[in-house]
C-alpha positions in Angstrom: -89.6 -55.6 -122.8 -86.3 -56.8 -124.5 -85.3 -58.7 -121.8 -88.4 -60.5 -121.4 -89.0 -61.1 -125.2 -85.6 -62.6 -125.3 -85.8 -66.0 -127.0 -89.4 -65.8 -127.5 -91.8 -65.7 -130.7 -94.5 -63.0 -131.0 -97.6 -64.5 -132.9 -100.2 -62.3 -133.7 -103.7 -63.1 -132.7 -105.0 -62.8 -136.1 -101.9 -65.0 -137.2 -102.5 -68.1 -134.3 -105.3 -70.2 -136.7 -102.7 -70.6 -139.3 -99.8 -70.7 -137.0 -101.4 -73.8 -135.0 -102.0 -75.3 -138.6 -98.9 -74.8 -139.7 -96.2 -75.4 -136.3 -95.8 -77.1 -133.2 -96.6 -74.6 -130.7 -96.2 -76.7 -127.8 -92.6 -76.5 -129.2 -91.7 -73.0 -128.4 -91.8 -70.0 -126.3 -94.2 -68.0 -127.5 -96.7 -65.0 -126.8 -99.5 -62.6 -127.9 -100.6 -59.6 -126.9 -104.7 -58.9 -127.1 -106.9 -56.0 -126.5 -110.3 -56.7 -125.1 -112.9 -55.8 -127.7 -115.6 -57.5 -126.1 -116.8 -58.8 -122.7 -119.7 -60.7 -122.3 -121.7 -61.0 -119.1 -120.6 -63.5 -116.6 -122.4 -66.6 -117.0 -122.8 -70.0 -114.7 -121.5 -72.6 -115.7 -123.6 -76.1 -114.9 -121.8 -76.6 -111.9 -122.9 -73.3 -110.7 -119.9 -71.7 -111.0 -119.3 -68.2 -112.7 -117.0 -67.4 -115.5 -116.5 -65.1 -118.2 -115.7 -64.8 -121.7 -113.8 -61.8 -123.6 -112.9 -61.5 -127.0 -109.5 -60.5 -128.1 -108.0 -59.1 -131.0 -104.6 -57.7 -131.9 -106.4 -54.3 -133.9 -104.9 -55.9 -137.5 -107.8 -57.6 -138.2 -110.4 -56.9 -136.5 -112.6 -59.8 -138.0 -110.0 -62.1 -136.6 -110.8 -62.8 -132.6 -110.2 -65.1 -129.9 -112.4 -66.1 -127.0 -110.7 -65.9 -123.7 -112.9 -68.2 -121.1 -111.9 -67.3 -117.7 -112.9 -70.1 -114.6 -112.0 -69.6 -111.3 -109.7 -67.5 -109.5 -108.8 -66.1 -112.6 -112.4 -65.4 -113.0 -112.7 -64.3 -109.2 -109.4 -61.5 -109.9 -109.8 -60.3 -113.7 -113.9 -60.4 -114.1 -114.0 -56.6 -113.4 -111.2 -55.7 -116.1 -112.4 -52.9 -118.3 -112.8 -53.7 -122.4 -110.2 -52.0 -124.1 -107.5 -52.7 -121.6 -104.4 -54.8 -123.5 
């Protein structure tokens, strides 16, 4: 995990509202980590087209969550992935 974090900012999920207020993302290497807390049905989009949605948070603040749309063959390989998994 060293290795891969090398040169790379961790930003908390519950921190990313303020930290694309506040910095230029699109500047640096960055990552988060998220545990599913919620997964909502697949839906179809107007196209026809399935997708999914799942909520993420980082367990600090658990009011603070992200929605994760997934389209295509992301869609097609993660739709099955089981809430709680990180």
């Amino acid at each position: 995990m060293d290795r891969k974090m090398s040169n790379r900012k961790l930003i908390r999920l519950s921190q990313l509202k303020s930290k694309l207020a506040t910095e230029n993302l699109e500047e640096i290497d960055w990552v988060t980590f998220g545990v599913i807390v919620k997964k909502v049905t697949p839906q179809s989009a107007n196209n026809g087209r399935t997708f999914s949605i799942w909520r993420l948070n980082d367990l600090r603040d658990l009011n603070q969550c992200v929605s994760l749309f997934l389209f295509g063959d992301v869609h097609k390989e993660h739709w099955k992935t089981e809430q709680g998994t990180v």
